[in-house]
N, C-alpha and C positions, 0 to 999 in steps of 0.2 A: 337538192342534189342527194340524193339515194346509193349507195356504192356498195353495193351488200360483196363484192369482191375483193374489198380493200379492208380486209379483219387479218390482222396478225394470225388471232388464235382460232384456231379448229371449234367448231360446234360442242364437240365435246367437253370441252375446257369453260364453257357459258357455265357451266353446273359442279364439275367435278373440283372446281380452280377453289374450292373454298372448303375441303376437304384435303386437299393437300397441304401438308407441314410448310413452311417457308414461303413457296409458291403463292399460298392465302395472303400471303401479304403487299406484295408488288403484283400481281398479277392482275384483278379486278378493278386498279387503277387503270392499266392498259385495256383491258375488254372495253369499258367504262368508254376512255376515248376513243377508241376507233371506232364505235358505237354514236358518240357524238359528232364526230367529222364525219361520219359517213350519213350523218343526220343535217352536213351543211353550218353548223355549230364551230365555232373558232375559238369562243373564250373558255379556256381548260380552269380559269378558276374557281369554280363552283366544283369541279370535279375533280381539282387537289384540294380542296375545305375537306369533301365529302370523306376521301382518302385520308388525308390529313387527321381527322378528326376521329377517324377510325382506328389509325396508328396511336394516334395517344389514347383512346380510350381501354385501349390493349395493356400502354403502360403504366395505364393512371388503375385499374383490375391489375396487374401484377403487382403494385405498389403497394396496395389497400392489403396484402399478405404480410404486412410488416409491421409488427408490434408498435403504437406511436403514431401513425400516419392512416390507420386503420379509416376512420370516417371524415378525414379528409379528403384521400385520394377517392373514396367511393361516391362524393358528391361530384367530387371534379368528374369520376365516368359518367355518373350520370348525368352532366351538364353538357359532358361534348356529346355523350348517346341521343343527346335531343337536337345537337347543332348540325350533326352525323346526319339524323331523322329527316330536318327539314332541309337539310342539304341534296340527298335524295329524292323528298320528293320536287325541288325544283329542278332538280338535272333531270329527271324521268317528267315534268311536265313542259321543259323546251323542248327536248327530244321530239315527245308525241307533237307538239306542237308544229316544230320543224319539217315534221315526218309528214305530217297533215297537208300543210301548206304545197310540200314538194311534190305530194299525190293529188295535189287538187281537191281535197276532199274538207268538207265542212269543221267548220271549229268541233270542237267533242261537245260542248252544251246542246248543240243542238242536230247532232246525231238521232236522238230520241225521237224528233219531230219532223223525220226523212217521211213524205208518203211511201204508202208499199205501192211498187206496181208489179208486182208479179206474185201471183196463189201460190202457195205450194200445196201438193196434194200427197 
């Protein structure tokens, strides 16, 4: 199920939403899912981890400014920045996944090994 109709947000906001003060923070959760139900996708918890993980790593870098807690809080960002990581890449690999499946189209491994039937000149 493909619904490229059913996105909250404007095109524009795919790019600009992480440049904006405040906005950068709830807004990329939303793109995020109407991105994945329009992908057919129902389970939102990999894409509150991914959010999730994002938010704290915001607080755990504003924390790491505090005389005392300096290399505490900077291990703890970089523990969620990796949980953050591969949170992403498994929500951007059911997507494509789901995307695939909905078009008909071959797993991605073996994209590579489509014959060509038509030259381009």
């Amino acid at each position: 199920m493909l619904a490229p109709g059913n996105q909250r947000s404007g095109r524009g906001w795919a790019g600009a939403v992480w440049f904006v003060p405040l906005v950068n923070v709830w807004l990329p959760r939303r793109i995020m899912l109407d991105i994945a139900r329009a992908s057919g996708l129902t389970d939102e918890r990999l894409v509150n981890l991914w959010w999730g993980a994002g938010v704290l790593t915001f607080l755990a870098g504003a924390a790491s400014m505090f005389r005392g807690v300096h290399l505490g809080a900077v291990l703890v960002a970089c523990a969620l920045t990796l949980v953050r990581a591969s949170a992403l890449i498994r929500v951007i690999g059911q997507v494509t996944a789901a995307q695939a499946e909905a078009l008909d189209l071959p797993p991605v491994s073996e994209l590579g090994d489509r014959p060509v039937t038509a030259q381009r000149a």
